[in-house]
C-alpha positions in Angstrom: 97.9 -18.4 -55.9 95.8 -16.7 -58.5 92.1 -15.4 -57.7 90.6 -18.0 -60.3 92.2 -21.1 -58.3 90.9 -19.5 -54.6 87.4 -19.9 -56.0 88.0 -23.0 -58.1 90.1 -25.2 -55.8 88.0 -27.7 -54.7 84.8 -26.0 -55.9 82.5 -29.0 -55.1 83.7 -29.0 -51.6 83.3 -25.4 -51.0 79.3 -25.3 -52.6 79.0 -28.3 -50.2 79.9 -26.2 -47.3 77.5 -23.2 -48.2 75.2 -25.4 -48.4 75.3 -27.1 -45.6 75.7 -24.0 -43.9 72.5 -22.5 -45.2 70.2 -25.4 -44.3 72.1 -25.0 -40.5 71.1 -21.2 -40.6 67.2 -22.0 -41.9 67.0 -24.7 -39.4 68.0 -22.9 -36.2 66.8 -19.2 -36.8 64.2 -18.6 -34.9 61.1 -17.6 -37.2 58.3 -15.5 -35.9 60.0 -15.3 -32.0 60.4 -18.9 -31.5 63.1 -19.6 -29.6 66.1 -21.3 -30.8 66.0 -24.5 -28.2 63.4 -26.7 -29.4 60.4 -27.3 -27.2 62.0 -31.1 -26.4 65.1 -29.7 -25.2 63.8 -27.1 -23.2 64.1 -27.3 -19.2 61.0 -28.7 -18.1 59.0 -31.4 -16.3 56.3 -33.5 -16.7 53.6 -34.8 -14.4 51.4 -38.2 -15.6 47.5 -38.3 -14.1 47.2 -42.3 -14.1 43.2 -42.9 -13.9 42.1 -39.5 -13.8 38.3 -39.8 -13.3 36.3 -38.3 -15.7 33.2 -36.1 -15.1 29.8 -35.8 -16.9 28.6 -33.0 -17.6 24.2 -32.5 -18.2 21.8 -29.8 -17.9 20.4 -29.6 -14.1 16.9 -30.2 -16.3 18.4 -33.7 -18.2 17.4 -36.6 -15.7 18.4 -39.1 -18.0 21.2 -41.1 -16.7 24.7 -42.3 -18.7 27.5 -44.7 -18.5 30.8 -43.3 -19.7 33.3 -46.0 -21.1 36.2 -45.7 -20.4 34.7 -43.9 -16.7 38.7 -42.7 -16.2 41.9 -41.4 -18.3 45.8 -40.9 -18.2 46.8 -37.5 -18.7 50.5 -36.3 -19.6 50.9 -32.5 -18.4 54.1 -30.1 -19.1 56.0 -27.1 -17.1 57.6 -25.8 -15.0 59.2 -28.1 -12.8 58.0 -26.6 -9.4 54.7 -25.7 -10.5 54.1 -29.1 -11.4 55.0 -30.8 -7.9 52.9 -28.2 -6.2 50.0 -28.6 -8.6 46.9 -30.2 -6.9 45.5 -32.9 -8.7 41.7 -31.3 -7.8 42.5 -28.5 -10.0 42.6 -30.9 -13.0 39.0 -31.5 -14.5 38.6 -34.1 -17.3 35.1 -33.6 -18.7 32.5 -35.1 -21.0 29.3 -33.0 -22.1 26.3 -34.5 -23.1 25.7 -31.9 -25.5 28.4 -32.8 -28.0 27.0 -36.4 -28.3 25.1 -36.6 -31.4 22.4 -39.3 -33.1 24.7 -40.6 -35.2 27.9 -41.6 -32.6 27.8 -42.2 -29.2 31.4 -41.3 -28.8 32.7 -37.7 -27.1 35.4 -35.7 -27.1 36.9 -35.3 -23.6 37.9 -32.0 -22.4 40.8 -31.5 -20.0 41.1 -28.3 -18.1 44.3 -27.5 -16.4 44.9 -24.4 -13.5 45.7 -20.6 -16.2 48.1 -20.3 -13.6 52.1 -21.7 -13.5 52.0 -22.0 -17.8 51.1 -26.0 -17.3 50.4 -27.1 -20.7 48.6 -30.5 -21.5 50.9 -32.8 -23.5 48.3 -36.0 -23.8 45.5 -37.9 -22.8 44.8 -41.3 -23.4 42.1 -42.4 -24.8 40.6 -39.0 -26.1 37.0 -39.7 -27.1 35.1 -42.0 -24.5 31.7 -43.8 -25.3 28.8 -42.5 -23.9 25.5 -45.1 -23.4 21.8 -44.0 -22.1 20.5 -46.0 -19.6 17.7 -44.6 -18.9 15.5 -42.0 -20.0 
């Protein structure tokens, strides 16, 4: 078999192939050190807060007093497997701070701060802004 008819035998077929092959190669090379396994594959566990109370956070000098609505929050956390089960639900602090809250919304952003320690990452946390009402100045 000639040279011309290796390349030309079923030519459609064979640009097919590299193709395919080149999208493959893009898709799984790991680009600036990611690794290769994506993150939803990846050995791990997750832990779900149901009702995590939330806490407001004032100045000692602000005696004014609030009403948070929702007053709780479900949180979805990520790791390591072991870390997780031995993680104490104390160490995870959902907070609201009066400072954010502005004239013209009464809604804030909740912060959720999880343990440096044991590479715990939050995943979620339902709802994510909470309504915050004066009640008395």
């Amino acid at each position: 078999m000639p040279f011309r008819d290796l390349i030309l035998n079923n030519f459609w077929w064979k640009i097919t192939a590299l193709a395919l092959a080149i999208i493959v190669r893009l898709a799984l090379h790991p680009q600036d050190g990611q690794p290769l396994i994506p993150s939803s594959m990846r050995l791990s566990d997750a832990r779900y807060l149901v009702q995590h109370p939330i806490i407001l956070q004032k100045p000692a000098t602000d005696l004014r007093e609030f009403k948070v609505t929702p007053d709780t929050v479900d949180i979805t956390l990520s790791g390591d497997a072991k870390v997780l089960k031995n993680l104490d639900i104390s160490e995870i602090r959902a907070t609201v701070d009066i400072r954010d809250l502005t004239p013209e919304t009464n809604t804030v952003r909740i912060h959720v701060f999880v343990p440096p320690e044991g590479a715990i990452k939050l995943e979620r946390m339902t709802p994510e802004r909470v309504q915050v009402e004066l009640l008395k100045q």
